[in-house]
Structure formats: structure tokens, C-alpha cells
C-alpha positions in Angstrom: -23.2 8.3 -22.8 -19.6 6.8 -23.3 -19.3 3.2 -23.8 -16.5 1.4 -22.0 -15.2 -1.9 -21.3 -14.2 -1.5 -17.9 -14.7 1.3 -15.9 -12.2 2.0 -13.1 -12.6 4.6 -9.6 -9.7 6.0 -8.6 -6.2 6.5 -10.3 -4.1 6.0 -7.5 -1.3 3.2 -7.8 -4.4 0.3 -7.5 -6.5 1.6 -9.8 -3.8 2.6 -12.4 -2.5 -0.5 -11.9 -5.1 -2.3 -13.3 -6.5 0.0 -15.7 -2.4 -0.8 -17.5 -2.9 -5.0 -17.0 -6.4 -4.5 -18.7 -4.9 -2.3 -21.9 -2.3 -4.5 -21.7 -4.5 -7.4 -22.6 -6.5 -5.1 -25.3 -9.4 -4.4 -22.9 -11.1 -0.7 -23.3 -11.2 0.7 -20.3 -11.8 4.3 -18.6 -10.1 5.4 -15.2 -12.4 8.2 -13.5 -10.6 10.5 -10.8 -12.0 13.0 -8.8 -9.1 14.7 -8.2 -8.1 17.7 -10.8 -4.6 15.7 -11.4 -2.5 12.6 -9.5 -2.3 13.0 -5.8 1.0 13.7 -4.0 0.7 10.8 -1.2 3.7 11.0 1.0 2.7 7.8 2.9 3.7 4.6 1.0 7.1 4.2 -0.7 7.7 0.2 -0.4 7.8 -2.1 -2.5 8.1 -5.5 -1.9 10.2 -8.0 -4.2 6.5 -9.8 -5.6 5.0 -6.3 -6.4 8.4 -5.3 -8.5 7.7 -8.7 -9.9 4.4 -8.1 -10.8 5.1 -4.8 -12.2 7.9 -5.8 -14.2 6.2 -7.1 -17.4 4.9 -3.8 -18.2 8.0 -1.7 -18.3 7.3 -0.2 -14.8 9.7 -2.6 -12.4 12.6 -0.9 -14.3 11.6 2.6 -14.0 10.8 2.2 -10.1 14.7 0.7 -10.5 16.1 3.3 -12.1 14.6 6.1 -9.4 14.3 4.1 -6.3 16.6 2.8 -3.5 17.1 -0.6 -3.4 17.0 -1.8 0.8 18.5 -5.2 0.8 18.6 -5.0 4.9 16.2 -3.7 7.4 16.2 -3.5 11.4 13.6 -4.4 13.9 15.4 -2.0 17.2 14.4 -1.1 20.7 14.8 2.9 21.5 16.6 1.4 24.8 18.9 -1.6 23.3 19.0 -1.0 19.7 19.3 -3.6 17.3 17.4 -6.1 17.8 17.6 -8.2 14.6 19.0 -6.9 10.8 17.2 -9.2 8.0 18.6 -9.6 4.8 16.5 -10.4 1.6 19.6 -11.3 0.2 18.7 -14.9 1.5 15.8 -15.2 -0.9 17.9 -14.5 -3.9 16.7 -17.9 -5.3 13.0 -16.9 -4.7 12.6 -13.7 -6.9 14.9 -11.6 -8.8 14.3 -8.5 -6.3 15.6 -9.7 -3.6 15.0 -6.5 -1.8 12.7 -3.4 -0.6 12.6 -1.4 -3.2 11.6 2.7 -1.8 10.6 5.1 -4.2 7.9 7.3 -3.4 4.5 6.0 -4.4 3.0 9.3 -6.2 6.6 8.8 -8.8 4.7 5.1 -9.4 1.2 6.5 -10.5 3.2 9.2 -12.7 4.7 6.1 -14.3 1.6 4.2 -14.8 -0.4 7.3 -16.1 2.3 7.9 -18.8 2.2 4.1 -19.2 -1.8 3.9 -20.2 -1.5 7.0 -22.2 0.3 4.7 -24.6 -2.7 2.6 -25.1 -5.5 4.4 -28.1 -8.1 2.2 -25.8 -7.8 3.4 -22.4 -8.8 6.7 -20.9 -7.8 8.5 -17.8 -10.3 11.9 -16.9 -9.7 13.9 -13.9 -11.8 16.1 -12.2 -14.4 13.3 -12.4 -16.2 12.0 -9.5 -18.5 8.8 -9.6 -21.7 9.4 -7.7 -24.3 7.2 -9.2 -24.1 3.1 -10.2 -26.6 1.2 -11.7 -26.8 -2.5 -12.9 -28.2 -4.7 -15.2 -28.0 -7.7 -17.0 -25.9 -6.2 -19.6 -23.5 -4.1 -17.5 -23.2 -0.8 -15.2 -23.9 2.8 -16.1 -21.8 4.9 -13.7 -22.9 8.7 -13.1 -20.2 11.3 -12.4 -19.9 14.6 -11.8 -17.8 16.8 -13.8 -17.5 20.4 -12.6 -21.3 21.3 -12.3 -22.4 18.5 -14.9 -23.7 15.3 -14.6 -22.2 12.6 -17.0 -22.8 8.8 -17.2 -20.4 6.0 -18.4 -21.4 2.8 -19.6 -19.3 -0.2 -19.0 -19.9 -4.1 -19.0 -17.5 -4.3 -15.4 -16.5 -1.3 -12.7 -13.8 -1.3 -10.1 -13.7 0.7 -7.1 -10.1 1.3 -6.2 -11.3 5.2 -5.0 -9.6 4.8 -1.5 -10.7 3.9 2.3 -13.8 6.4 2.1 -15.0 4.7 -1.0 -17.7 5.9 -2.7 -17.9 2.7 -5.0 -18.4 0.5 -1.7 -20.9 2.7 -0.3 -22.6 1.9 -3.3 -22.8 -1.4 -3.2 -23.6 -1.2 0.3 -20.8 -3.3 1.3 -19.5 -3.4 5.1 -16.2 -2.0 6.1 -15.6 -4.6 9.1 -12.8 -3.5 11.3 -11.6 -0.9 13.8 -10.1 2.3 13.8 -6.7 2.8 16.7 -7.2 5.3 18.9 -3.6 6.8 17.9 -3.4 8.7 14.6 -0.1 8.8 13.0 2.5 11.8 12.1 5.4 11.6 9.4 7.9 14.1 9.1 10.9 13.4 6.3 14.2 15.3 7.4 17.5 14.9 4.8 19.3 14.5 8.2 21.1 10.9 7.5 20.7 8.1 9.7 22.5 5.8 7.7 25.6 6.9 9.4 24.3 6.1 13.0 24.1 1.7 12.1 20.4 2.9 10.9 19.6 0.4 7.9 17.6 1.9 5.4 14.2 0.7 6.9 14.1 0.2 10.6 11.1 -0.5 12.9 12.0 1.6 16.8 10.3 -0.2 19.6 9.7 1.4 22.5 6.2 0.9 25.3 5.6 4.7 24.6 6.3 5.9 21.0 7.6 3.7 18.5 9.4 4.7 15.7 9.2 3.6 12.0 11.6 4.9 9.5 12.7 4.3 5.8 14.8 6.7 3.3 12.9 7.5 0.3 15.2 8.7 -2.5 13.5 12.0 -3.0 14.6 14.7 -5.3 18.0 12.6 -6.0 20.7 11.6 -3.3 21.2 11.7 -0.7 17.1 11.4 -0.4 14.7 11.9 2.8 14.2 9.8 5.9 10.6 9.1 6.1 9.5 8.9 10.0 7.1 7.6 11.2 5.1 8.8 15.2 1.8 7.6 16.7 0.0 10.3 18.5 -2.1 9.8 21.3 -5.6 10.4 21.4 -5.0 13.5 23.3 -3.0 15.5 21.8 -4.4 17.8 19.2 -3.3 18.0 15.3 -2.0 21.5 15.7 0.1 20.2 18.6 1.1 17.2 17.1 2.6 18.7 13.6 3.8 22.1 15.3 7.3 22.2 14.4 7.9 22.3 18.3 6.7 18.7 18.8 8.2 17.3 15.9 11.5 18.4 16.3 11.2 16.7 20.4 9.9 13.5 18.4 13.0 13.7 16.2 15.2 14.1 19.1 13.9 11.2 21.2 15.6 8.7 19.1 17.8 10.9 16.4 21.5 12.0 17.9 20.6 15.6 19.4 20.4 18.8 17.3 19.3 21.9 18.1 16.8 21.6 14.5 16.6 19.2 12.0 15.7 19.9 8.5 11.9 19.1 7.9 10.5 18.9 4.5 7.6 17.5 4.7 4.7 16.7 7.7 1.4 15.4 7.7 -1.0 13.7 9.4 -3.5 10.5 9.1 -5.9 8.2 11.0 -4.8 4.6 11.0 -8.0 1.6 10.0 -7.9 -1.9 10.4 -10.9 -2.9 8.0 -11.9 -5.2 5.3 -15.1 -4.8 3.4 -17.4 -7.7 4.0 -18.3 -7.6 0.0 -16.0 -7.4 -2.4 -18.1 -7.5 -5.4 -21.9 -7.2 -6.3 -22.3 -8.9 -9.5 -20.9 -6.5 -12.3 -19.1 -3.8 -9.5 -15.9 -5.0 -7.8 -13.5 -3.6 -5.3 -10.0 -3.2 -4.8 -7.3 -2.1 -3.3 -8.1 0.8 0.0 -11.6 0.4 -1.0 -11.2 -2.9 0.2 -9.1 -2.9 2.6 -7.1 -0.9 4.9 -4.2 -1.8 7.7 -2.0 0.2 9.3 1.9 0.7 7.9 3.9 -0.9 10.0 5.2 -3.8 7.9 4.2 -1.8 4.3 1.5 -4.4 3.4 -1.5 -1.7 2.3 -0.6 -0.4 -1.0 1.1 -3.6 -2.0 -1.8 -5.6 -1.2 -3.9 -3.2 -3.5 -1.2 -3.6 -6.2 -1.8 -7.5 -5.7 -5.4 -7.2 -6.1 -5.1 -5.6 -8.9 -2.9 -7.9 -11.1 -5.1 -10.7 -9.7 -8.2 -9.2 -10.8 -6.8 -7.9 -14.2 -5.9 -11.9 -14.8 -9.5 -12.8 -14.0 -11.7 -9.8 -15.8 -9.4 -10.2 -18.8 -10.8 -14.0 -18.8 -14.4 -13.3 -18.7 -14.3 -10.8 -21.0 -12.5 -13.2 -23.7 -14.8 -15.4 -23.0 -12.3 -18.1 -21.5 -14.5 -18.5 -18.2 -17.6 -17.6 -16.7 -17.9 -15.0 -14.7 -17.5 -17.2 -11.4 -14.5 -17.0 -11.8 -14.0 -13.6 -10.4 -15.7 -14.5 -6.9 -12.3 -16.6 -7.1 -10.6 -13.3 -6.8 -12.7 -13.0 -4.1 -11.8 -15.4 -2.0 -8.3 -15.0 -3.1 -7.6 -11.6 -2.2 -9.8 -11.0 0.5 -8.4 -14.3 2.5 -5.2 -13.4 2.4 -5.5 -9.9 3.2 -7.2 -11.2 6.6 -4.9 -14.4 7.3 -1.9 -12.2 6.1 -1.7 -8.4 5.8 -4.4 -7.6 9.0 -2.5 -10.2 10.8 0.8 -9.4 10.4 0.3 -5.9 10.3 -1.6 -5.7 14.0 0.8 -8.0 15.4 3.6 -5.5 14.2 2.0 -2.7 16.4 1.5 -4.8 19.4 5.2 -5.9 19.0 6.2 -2.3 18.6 4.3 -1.0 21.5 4.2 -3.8 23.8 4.8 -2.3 27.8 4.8 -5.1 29.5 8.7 -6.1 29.9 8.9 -9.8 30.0 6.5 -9.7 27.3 9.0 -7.4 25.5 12.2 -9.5 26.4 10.7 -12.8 24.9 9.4 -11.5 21.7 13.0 -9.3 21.6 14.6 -13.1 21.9 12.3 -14.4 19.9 13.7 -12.4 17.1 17.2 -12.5 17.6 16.9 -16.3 17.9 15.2 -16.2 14.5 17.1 -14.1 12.9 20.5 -16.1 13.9 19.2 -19.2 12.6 19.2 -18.8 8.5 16.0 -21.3 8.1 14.0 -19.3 10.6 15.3 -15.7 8.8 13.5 -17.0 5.1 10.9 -17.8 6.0 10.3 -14.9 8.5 11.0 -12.9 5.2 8.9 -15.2 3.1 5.8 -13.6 5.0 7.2 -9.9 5.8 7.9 -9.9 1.9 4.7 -11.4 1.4 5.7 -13.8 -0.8 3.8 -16.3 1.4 0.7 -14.3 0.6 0.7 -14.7 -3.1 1.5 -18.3 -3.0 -1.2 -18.8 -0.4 -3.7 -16.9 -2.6 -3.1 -18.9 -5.5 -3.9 -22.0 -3.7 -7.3 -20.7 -2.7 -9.9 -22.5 -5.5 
């Protein structure tokens, strides 16, 4: 049986994430993914200006700088009227030193963080290990796991689950995932066709009362990078339908100038959850990130959230484990994390959609002026980007005792 510190699920972006705060502070500890090597997730690829912040004292802020796309202005526009209002983060340039979305495609991130925990003789990353067994005691948690057609077990005084919205690790603990799923799943396709030369800003939410749009260039291989674009799909229409190059090429042409084809280098395909797990820790196990938690994109709060989870819980365990408070203290992160992500990223991240798909037109026509009146008035703009950058949400979190 290994003996750990800390044993993390998952080695996506959360779980990585933490797994380098802990080393960072000296802490053994042992990430466990069931995957035979990093995933290649072509979903999330923002970053917003308190993650690069958070990110930076470990090395990573300036390697997702030196690869990714900085986006210092993005567009809310209607498929009908077009721009509807451009915000710039360039207005909170006295709030944080990135005062931008920063893209860069979320798989790169984990690459960087893997090579960044290899540095550290204490910590341990193992693929092609799957957790399938937890047990508690007084002293700490033996985690089974399956490797290839073994059976392994891992001791640790503390586990995380940051193994992803179908969480084994919550299951587990037998934790609630409160929420809803939409009826619509989503579809993003990534053409190199460039929309930049159309008034398209590097991000851009399309609104429209039957298919919204949501785009943002992702810098790729090198320049000039992919637009990543976002589709719901109805209910009724079937995968195959939905990611036949026939229908995405019609989706592209809805909004895009017309072209007989566009480029396509990627498609795929995913459900979309609005959930929150009702516990976020049973007294030695704790969950973060999509284990948590899951929202839909619009507004790019999911995997940042996690991120946030994770520095805030890396703070915390590092605490307990030094001895510098009891462990209380991480029912703090708790209430932290898990308030915010309801008062902040489920919030803003539903009323997105509606405002997106809204049908009703004088509905439509006071939320478009709502906007524009916001976005005219530079008091308004900052703090409408204090909460879409989700600044707010930090400093709300911290207040929470």
C-alpha cells in the first residue's frame, strides 16, 4: 500500500492544479488518472484575468502568455443587428495585471502543469489508474484503484475528487448533484476561417431567439489559430445529424459570410448541466472542480471556477496539514467555493443563455438596451466586467467566514 499525503482524482486542469499548489508548499501528494495519458479537451480555452493571477506564482501564467492569445475586447451581438455592446478589460487595468481573456487551449494548460509537478521528488502522477474504492478513518483514507486488471490501494491522510461531472469520488461520498440538465446539447466546430476581419472581436456571444452563437479564437498550432464555435442543438435532432459535415457547414453559414465550405478541424459534441453537489466534503474526502460543479459555457466560468477551488483549497489543506489550523477550516472552503459558485457562476451563467435565446422581442430590445446603456457609461462597463471576469467572485469568497 503507498503512503501519501494527499491523494488527488483526476489530472485535468483542477486536479493538476492543486496537486502543483500542494508540492509547492512541500506536501506529498499522488494524482490518480484513469485515462492512459492527459485528455485532449477541446471545450475550455479561457482564462480569466484572477485565474492567470492565480497561476502566476508557479511559473504557469507566463507559459499560458507565451502560447496564448491575449483578448482585451469581446462582443455581446444579435445575428439580426450585430453589435450590441464591445467590453474592454482594458478598464480594469488598475485591478489586476491581466487585464484581459487570455485563450489558450485548456489541454496545453495540463501539459504545463504535469511537466510542472514532475519537478517536485514528492509528488506523483499515475495514469491508467482509476479510483473505485474509498474508505475512512480516524487517521485518513485508503483509496482502491484499479490498474489494468489489478487492484491497488493508496493511503493518504486527505483525498480530492477533481475526476469530472460523472465523479466517481462524489458517488462515493454519496453526495447529491442538485441541478438540471438543458434539453439542448451543444456542438463546436473550429474552422481557421478568420472572423476577425468581419468587426468579429476575438470572443463574441451571437444572439439570436433560435440558435445562438458563441465563438472565441484559440491560438492553435501557431497563427493565425482556430475560431472555436459554439451551436445548441435541439432535442430533436440526432448526434449524427447534428456533427454531419452537412449541418455544420449550414450552422457556419447562418452567421459566417457565405462559402460554399469552410475548413473544419475539429467537431464534437456534449450535454450541457447546471448542477452543484449538495456536499462538498465528507470529513477526510473533498471535491472540486466538475466534480463539484458544472454550468454551461456561456460566459467561461466552469473550468475557471475549478481552478479557483483549487488554489482555495490548496491554501486551506496546506494549513491543516502544518498544523496552523484545525481542520474546520476546510468547511470554510466550503462555504467559500460552493456559495459563490451558486450566487455567481450558476447565476450568471443561466442568465447568459436566457439572454442569448430570449424570443420574446420587447424582452430582447430591453435587455439589448440595457447593454448598450451599460456599456456607454464607463462605471457601469467595470463593474459589469468585475463579475463577467469574476473578479467579484473571488472577493466575495474571501469574505465568506
Amino acid at each position: 500500500m503507498e503512503q501519501n499525503t494527499v491523494v488527488i482524482a483526476g489530472a485535468g486542469p483542477v486536479g493538476l492544479t492543486l496537486a502543483v499548489a500542494l508540492a509547492d508548499q512541500g506536501i506529498g501528494v499522488t494524482v490518480l488518472e484513469a485515462e492512459p495519458d492527459l485528455t485532449l479537451d477541446l471545450r475550455a480555452g479561457t482564462f480569466h484575468p484572477p485565474t492567470v493571477e492565480m497561476l502566476a506564482p508557479y511559473g504557469i501564467a507566463q507559459q499560458m502568455l507565451d502560447g496564448g492569445i491575449p483578448i482585451r475586447k469581446w462582443q455581446i451581438r444579435d445575428r439580426a443587428q450585430g453589435v450590441i455592446a464591445e467590453w474592454d478589460l482594458g478598464l480594469l487595468a488598475g485591478e489586476t495585471p491581466y487585464p484581459f481573456r487570455l485563450h489558450i487551449e485548456q489541454h496545453k494548460l495540463t501539459r504545463m502543469l504535469a511537466a510542472k509537478l514532475a519537478v517536485y521528488p514528492h509528488a506523483a502522477l499515475h495514469f491508467g489508474v482509476e479510483a473505485c474504492a474509498i474508505e475512512q478513518d480516524g487517521a485518513g483514507v485508503t483509496v482502491g484503484a484499479r490498474r489494468g486488471n489489478e487492484t491497488v490501494a493508496y493511503r493518504c491522510q486527505w483525498m480530492v475528487g477533481a475526476d469530472g461531472g460523472r465523479s466517481f469520488t462524489r458517488k462515493a461520498i454519496d453526495s447529491e448533484f442538485e441541478g438540471f440538465t438543458w434539453p439542448e446539447r451543444f456542438v463546436v466546430a473550429s474552422t481557421d476561417y478568420d472572423l476577425g476581419q468581419h468587426g468579429y472581436a476575438g470572443n463574441a456571444y451571437i444572439s439570436d431567439p433560435v440558435e445562438f452563437v458563441a465563438l472565441f479564437r484559440v491560438p492553435h498550432d501557431g497563427p493565425p489559430g482556430l475560431w472555436r464555435i459554439v451551436f445548441p442543438v435541439p432535442p430533436d435532432e440526432t448526434d449524427e445529424t447534428a456533427l454531419s459535415d452537412a449541418r455544420v457547414q449550414q450552422r457556419l453559414r447562418g452567421f459566417m459570410p457565405w462559402r460554399e465550405r469552410y475548413d473544419v478541424a475539429y467537431r464534437s459534441m456534449y450535454r450541457v448541466h447546471q448542477r452543484v453537489a449538495k456536499a462538498w466534503r465528507r470529513e477526510r474526502v473533498l471535491l472540486a472542480g466538475d466534480a463539484a460543479h458544472v454550468n454551461n459555457p456561456l460566459g467561461a466560468f466552469g473550468m475557471n471556477g475549478g481552478i479557483h477551488d483549487a488554489i482555495n483549497l490548496a491554501a486551506k489543506l496546506g494549513q491543516v496539514l502544518r498544523g496552523e489550523a484545525e481542520a474546520a477550516l476546510l468547511d470554510r472552503y466550503v462555504r467559500q467555493r460552493r456559495t459563490v459558485n451558486i450566487e455567481f457562476i450558476q447565476a450568471n451563467s443561466i442568465r447568459n443563455k436566457h439572454t442569448l435565446e430570449e424570443r420574446d422581442p420587447a424582452v430582447r430590445e430591453q435587455r439589448f438596451a440595457e447593454l448598450r446603456a451599460r456599456a456607454a457609461d464607463p462605471v457601469q462597463a467595470r463593474e459589469f466586467l468585475r463579475v463577467s471576469s469574476m473578479i467579484a467572485s473571488v472577493e466575495r469568497a474571501a469574505q465568506i467566514e
